[in-house]
N, C-alpha and C positions, 0 to 999 in steps of 0.2 A: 331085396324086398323083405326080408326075415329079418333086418336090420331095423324096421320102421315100425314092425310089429309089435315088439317089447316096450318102443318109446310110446305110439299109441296106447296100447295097454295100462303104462305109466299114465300117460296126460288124463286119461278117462277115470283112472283113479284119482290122481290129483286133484280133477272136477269135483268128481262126488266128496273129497276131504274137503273140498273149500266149501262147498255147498252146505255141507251139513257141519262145517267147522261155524259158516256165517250165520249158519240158524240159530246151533247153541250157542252162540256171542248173545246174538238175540236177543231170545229166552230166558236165557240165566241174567241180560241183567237187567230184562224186564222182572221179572221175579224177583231177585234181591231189591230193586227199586220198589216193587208193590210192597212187599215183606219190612222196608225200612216205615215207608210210609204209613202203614198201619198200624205201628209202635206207636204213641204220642209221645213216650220217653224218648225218642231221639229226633234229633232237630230232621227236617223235611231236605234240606240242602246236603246232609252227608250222602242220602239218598241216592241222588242223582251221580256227586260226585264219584259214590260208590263202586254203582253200576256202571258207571262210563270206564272207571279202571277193571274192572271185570272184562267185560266185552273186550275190551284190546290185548288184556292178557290171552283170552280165550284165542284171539285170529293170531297173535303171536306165536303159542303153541301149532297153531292150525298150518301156519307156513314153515314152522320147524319140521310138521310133519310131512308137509306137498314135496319138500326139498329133499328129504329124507328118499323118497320114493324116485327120485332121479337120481340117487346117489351119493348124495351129498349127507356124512355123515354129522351129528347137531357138535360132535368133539373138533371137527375140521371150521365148523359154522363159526362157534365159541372163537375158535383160533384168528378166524378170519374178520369176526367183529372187531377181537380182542386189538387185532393187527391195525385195524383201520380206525379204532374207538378219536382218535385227532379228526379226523378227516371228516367223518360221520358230525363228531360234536361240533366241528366249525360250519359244515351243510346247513344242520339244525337246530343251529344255537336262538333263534327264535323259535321254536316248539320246545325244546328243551326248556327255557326260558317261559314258557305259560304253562309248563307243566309244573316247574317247580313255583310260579308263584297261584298254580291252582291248588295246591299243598299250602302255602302259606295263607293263603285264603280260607282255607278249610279250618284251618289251627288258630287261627284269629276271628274269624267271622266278622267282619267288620260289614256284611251284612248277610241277608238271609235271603230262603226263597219267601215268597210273595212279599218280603217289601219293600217298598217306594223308595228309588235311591237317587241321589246325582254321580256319575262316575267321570272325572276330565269334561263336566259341563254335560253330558248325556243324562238325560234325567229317565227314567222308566221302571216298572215293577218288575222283581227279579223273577225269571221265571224258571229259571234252569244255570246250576253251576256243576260241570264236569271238569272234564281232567284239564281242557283246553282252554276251552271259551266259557262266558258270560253271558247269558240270553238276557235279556231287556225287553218289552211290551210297555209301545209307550200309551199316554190316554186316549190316543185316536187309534190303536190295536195296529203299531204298526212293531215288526220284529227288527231287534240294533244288536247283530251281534261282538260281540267284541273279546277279543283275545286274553286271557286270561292277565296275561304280561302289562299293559297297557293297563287294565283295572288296578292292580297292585302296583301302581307306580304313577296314578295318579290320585287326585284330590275324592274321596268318595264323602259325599252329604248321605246319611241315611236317617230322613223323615221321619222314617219309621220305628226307630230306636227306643225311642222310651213312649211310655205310655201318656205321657201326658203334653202338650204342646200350648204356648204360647199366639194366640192374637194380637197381632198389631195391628190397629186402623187410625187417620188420622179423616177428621170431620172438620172444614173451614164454615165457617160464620162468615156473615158482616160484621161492619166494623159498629155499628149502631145498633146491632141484637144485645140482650144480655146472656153474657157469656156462663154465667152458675147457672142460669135457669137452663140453659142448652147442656150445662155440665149435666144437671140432673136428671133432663131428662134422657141422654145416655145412660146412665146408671138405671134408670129406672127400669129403661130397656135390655138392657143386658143379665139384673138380675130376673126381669119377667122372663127369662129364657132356662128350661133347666139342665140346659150344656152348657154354660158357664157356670166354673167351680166358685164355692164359695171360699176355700183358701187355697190357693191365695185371694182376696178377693178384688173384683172390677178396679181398674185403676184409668181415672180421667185425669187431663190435667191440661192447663192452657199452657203448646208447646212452642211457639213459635207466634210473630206477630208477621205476617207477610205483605208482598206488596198490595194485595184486595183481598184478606182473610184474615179472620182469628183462628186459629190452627189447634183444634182441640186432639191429643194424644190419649190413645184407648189401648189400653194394654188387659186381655182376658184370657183367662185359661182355662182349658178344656183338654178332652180325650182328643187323641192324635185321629182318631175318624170320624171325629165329628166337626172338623177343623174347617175343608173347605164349606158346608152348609153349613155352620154356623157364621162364615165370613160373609155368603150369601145374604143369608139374614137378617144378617147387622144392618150390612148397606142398606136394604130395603124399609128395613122398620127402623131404623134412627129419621132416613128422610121421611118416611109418613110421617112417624110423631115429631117432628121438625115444623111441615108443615101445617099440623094442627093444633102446636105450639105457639107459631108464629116466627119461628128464625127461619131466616132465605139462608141457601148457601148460594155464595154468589159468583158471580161468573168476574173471570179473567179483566180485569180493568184497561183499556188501551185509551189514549189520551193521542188527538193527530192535530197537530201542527202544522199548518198553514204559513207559508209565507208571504206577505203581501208585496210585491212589484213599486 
């Protein structure tokens, strides 16, 4: 019975070190996290990264120490990682593997937090880059998380990148409308708008002749947030003033062929 006593003794410490080891992980790197975040000199994304290495150093020390308390000296620990560091690195050679390219992520930034990216075709707003994973929120608020590894070793688009962004829209006619009066009155709509920059300025241009269209090409530029409501807008106010113009756009031509007996 006197044999179980010391180990009890141990475990019940052990609790309270994990417990209060898990709090301070916590804390400190909610804190280093708040503390980055209300710098503006430092990007928002080391942030997160910061404090998620933080916290795991912290539970690391916290189970060098629970182990300690059963005996197990941290010199014997070292020995025994040191021994087994193959074995260990082949178990989790994927976490290893997102941790170092949550490091290369960090030293490149090939994007940030809040914004707007495509990662391997996952498209969503960054919300969180730690040691491991990539958090994504996509427009309908849904969470993609994704492994750090996978991010750095696929194809990333980032929207959000520069400040200024490109409009493409393309506008069909008939083939019996006139096509400068349709050009102009594009233009004329585009510069009435004061999210379309003037340089570069509005470019219209008859792009294509199609099977039932004349295919007018609109190329505008604008602030990267003001991209998708000005796309909105365009659509809207080119067909009003279209219609008040007088050009149809026209619908899809089909032509059915009958055979007679």
């Amino acid at each position: 019975m006197s044999i179980f006593i010391p180990l009890a003794v141990n475990a019940a410490k052990a609790l309270i070190v994990l417990i209060i080891g898990w709090y301070v992980a916590g804390a400190l790197s909610a804190l280093i996290k708040k503390r980055i975040l209300a710098n503006e000199r430092i990007d928002d994304t080391i942030g997160g990264f910061a404090a998620s290495i933080v916290r795991w150093l912290v539970l690391l020390v916290t189970l060098i120490a629970v182990l300690q308390l059963f005996g197990i000296e941290a010199t014997s620990l070292v020995a025994v990682l040191g021994a087994g560091t193959l074995a260990i690195g082949l178990a989790l050679q994927g976490t290893l593997s997102d941790i170092a390219a949550g490091v290369m992520l960090i030293i490149f930034r090939p994007y940030k937090v809040g914004q707007f990216v495509s990662i391997g075709g996952t498209s969503g707003t960054v919300k969180d880059l730690n040691i491991f994973v990539t958090e994504l929120v996509t427009g309908d608020n849904v969470q993609i998380i994704m492994p750090n590894g996978q991010a750095w070793g696929a194809v990333i688009t980032n929207f959000s990148a520069h400040p200024k962004r490109r409009l493409d829209l393309t506008f069909g006619i008939d083939y019996g409308d006139d096509a400068d009066k349709a050009i102009q009155i594009i233009f004329d709509t585009a510069n009435a708008d004061e999210r379309v920059h003037k340089d570069p300025e509005p470019w219209v241009r008859l792009t294509n002749l199609g099977d039932s269209s004349v295919d007018l090409g609109v190329r505008l530029w604008c602030d990267a947030g003001d991209y998708w409501e000005l796309k909105f807008h365009m659509l809207k106010s080119v067909k009003e003033a279209f219609d008040a113009g007088g050009i149809s756009i026209p619908y899809p031509h089909q032509v059915e062929i009958q055979k007679s007996e």
